[in-house]
C-alpha positions, 0 to 999 in steps of 0.5 A: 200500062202505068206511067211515071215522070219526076215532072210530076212531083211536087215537094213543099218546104214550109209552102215553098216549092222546091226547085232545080233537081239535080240528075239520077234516080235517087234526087229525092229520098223519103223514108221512116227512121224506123220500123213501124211494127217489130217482132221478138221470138221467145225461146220456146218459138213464139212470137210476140210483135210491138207496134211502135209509136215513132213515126219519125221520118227524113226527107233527103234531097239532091239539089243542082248547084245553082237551085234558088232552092238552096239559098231558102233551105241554107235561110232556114237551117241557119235560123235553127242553128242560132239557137231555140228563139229563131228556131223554124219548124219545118213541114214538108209535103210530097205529092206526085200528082199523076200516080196520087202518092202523098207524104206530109212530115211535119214538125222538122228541122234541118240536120245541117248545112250542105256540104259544098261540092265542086269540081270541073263539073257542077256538083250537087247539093244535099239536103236532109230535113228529119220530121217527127212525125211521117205519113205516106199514102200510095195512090194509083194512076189510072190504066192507060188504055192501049189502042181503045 
């Protein structure tokens, strides 16, 4: 049988650990912009494929209201927002330390401040970092032996 806990996950923006998630499945979201391969069909049925050089890549997470976390990512966004001169470079890792999933996009920015949310229950704090260049490596936790 294989196992899997978010108190396993790791993210690091510019070295600094992101803290205080909020609730769900889809607090964290790691995906490439685009297609890495993609296929075009001619009218005589055959195909040709293109292998794309952009390997862009968002991080999108999901933040509780009160997260510390929100205050350095708002530090950050504010410094590219000024202008080319405070501009900060972002890199963010990814690790789930028991299953050895890793993904690193580095070179990326902040699109734009949070929206603010809130009502009668806390609301959460979104937060999209683009990079320019994503990779990701699925690793594989060991079986957990049943009844040895």
């Amino acid at each position: 049988m294989k196992a899997y806990s978010f108190q396993n996950c790791v993210v690091l923006v510019n070295g600094v650990e992101i803290t205080n998630w909020s609730d769900g499945d889809d607090v964290l979201d790691i995906k490439r912009r685009k297609n890495s391969i993609e296929d075009k069909v001619g009218a005589d049925g055959k195909m040709m494929m293109t292998i794309g050089s952009d390997k862009s890549g968002s991080f999108t997470f999901k933040l509780q209201a009160t997260s510390p976390s929100n205050k350095f990512l708002g530090a950050i966004q504010s410094l590219g927002e000024a202008g080319a001169q405070t501009f900060v470079p972002v890199t963010v890792q990814f690790l789930d330390t028991y299953r050895n999933d890793m993904s690193i996009g580095t070179v990326g920015y902040i699109t734009k401040p949070a929206d603010i949310k809130r009502g009668a229950s806390a609301g959460d704090t979104e937060w999209e970092i683009v990079v320019e260049n994503l990779n990701t490596l699925l690793g594989d936790a060991a079986d957990i032996l049943a009844g040895a």
